[in-house]
N, C-alpha and C positions, 0 to 999 in steps of 0.2 A: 430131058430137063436136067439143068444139068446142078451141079448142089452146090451150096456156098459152105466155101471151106474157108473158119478162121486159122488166121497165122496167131502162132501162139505169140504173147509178152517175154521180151528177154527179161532175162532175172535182172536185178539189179543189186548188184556187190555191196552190203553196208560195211565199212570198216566199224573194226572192232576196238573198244578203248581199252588203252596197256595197260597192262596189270599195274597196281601202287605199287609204288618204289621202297622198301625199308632200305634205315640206315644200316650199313654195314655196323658190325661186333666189335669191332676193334678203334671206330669213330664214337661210337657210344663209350666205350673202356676210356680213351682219349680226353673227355669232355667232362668226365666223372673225377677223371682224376686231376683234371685241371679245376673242377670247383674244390678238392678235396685240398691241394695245395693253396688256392686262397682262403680258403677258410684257416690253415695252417698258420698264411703267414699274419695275415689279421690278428690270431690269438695269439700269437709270440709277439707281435707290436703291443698288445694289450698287456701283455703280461711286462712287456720291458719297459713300457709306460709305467703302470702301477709302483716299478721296484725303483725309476726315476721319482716319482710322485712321492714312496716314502725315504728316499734321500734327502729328498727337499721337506720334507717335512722334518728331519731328523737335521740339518742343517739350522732349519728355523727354531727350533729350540738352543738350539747350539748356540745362536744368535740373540734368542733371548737370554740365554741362561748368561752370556756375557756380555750383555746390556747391562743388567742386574749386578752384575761384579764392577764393570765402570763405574757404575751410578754409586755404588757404597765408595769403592775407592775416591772420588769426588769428593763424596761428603765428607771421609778420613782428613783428602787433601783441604779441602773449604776448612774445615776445623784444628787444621793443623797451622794453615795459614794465619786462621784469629788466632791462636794463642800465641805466635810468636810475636803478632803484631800488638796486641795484649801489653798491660801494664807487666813487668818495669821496661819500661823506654827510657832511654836517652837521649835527648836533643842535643843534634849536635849539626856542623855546618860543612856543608858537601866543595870539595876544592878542587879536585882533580879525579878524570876518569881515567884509568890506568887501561884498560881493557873493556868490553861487552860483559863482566861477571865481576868485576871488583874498579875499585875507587878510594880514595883517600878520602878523608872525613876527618875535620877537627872538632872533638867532642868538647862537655862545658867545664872539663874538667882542665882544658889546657892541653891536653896530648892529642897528638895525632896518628890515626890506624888508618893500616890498610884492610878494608872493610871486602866482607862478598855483599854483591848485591843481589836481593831477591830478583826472582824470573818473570813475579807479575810486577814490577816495578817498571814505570814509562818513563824508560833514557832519556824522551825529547826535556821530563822536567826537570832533568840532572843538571841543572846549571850552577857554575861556581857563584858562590855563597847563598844559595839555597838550602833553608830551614828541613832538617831529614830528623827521624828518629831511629835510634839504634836501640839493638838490644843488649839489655845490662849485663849481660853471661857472655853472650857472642858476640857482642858487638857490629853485627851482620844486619846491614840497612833494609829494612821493614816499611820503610813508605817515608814518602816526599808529604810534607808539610805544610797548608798553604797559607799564604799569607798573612791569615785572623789569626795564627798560631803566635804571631811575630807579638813578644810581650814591650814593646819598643812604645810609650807613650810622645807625641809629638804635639810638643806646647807651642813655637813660634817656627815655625818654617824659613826662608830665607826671601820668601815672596809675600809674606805679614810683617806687618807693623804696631806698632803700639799706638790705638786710635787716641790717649789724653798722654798729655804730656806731664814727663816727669814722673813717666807710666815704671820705665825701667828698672827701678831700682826694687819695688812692690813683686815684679816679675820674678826679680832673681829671690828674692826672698819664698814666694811660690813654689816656686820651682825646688831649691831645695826643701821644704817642707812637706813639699809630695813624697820627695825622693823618701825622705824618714820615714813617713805614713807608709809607705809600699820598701820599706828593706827587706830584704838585699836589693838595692837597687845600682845602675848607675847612670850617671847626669854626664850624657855625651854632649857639648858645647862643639858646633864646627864655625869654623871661620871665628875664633874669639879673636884675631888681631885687629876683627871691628870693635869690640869694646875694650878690650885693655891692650891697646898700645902705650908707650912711654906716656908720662904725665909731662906736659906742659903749660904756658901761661895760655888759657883760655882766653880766646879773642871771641867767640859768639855762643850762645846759647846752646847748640848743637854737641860744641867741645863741652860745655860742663857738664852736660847729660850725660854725655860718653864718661866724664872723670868719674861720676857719682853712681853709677853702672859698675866702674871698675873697683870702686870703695868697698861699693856692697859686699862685691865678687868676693873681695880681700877678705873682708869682716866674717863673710858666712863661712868661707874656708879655716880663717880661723877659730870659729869657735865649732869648727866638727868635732865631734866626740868619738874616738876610734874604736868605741866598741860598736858603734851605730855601724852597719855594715853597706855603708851609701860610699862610691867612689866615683871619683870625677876624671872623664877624661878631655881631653880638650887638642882641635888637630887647626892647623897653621900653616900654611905657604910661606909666613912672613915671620918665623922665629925670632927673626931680628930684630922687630919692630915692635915685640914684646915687652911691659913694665918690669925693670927686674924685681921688683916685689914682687910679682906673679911666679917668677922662676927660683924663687928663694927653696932651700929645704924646706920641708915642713906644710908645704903648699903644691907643689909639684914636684914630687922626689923624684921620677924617673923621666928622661926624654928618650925619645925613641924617635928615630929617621928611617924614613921610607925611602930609601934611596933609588934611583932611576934602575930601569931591569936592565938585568945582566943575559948574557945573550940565553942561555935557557929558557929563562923567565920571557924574554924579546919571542923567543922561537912559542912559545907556550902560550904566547896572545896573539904572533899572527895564524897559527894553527886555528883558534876560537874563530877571532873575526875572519877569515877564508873558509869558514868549516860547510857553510851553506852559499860559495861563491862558485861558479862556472869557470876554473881558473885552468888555461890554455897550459900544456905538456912543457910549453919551453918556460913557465914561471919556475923560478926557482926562489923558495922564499928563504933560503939559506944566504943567499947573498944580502941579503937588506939586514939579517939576522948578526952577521959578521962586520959590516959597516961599523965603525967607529963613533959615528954621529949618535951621540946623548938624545935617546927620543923617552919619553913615557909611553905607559899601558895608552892615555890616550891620543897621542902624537900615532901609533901603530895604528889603533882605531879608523883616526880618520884619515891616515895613507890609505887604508884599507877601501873606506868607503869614498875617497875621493879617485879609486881606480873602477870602483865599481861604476861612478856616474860619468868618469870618459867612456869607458866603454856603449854608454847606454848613448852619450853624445852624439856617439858614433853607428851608432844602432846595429851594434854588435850583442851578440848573446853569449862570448866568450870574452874574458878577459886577456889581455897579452901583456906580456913585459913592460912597455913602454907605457901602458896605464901605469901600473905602480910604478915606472919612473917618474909622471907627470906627477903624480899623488905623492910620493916621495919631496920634489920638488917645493911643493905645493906647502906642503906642512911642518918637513922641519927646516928649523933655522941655525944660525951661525952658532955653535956654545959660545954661553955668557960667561960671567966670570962667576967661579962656585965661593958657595958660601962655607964657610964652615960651621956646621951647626953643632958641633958639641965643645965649642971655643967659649 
């Protein structure tokens, strides 16, 4: 019999799991000190932060503390401003701008200064014969003036009339008896050659009213009283045409002639009127200046504005020579024969 023989089981091999891993000594040292430098550089941003943070802060007082100094200087300057502009003033009439910081000025005293102008003063209302007040020590223009200053009463204009007839002569009577009431006063008359030209034989109604107008005229002038401090002036195109009653001593002691501008004075109004004009490089306002031809302030005027509206004809936005030639053209005419008005 024969025996059963078992075959033995092969082993079977388990692998085995590798030992963990540590980090090496010198990756841990590595990592350490790489958190040890950011933490480093973070606290030195912090720190250079904070010492920005108190510059600015030291700054911002610095800022206020010279706020604080402007603000007082202000009110020094605001304060310094009222008292110069402060009574005593003198009124007086702006002529000519010499400069951006001075100006002529003819005060009410009859003289003329070269005046400084204040820095808050607005140039654009510097215009000649505009009402300014000066000051009485300095004489250093403090403010433009506007025109409810103007102490200028305006009884009959040149576009009224006297609504009852036989009005006129009640008028002049009026008239100077305000003037007394309000002395120092005076009685400016323009265009009197409408009522006192020569006396003639009255042919209508019209003419006698005009005679009895100039009677009054005569009568009130003569009975003024020269302590009364009321003066009459009276202006005329037509001197000639004048009653010599009216021209006698005693009634009109002084005549005065405004004679036509001389090239200065020519040069000094086309300067004005071109002052706000688009005028092309080749204008040369010297030669119209130099011209011979007898023009007035407003003969220049309207060359002036009769180049400005060719241009515009022309639907140009620059002005050229040949405007102010047309405009030239245009306005003056042949001299007449002159008069002689202190004959």
């Amino acid at each position: 019999m024969s025996a059963a023989t078992t075959a033995p089981t092969p082993a079977v091999a388990t692998p085995m799991a590798p030992p963990p891993s540590y980090p090496a000594s010198s990756t841990i040292s590595a990592s350490v000190a790489a958190s040890v430098e950011e933490e480093d550089d973070l606290y030195g941003r912090l720190k250079s932060l904070q010492r920005h943070m108190e510059f600015v802060e030291i700054q911002e007082e610095y800022v206020k503390d010279e706020q604080k100094n402007l603000k007082r200087e202000l009110l020094r300057a605001q304060e310094e401003v009222k008292r110069i502009q402060s009574v005593p003033l003198v009124i007086g009439q702006f002529m000519e701008m010499v400069d951006g910081n001075n100006g002529i000025v003819g005060s009410t005293t009859g003289s003329n200064y070269y005046v400084r102008i204040l820095s808050t003063i607005n140039r654009e209302l510097l215009k000649p014969s505009a009402s300014v007040a000066l000051h009485r020590h300095s004489n250093a223009l403090v403010d433009v003036l506007p025109p409810e200053a103007d102490s200028s009463i305006s009884l009959l204009g040149s576009s009224e009339k006297p609504n009852v007839t036989y009005n006129g002569p009640r008028m002049v009577r009026d008239v100077f008896r305000l003037a007394k009431e309000n002395a120092p006063a005076i009685i400016f008359i323009d265009e009197v050659d409408a009522i006192a030209t020569a006396r003639f034989d009255a042919q209508t109604g019209a003419d006698r009213e005009v005679q009895r107008i100039l009677m009054e005229l005569l009568n009130q002038m003569d009975g003024f009283d020269q302590t009364v401090n009321v003066k009459v002036i009276m202006a005329t195109n037509r001197a000639d045409t004048l009653d010599p009653a009216l021209l006698r001593p005693g009634r009109l002691d002084r005549k005065i002639e405004f004679p036509l501008p001389d090239r200065r004075q020519k040069r000094l109004v086309f300067q004005v009127c071109t002052a706000k004009m688009n005028l092309s490089d080749e204008v040369d306002l010297e030669d119209y200046v130099s011209r011979p031809d007898k023009i007035s302030a407003a003969d220049i005027a309207a060359i002036c504005q009769e180049a400005g509206m060719h241009a515009v004809r022309k639907n140009r936005y620059v002005i050229l020579p040949k405007d102010f030639e047309k405009g030239y053209r245009t306005n003056v005419k042949k001299p007449e024969t002159d008069f002689d008005f202190y004959k």
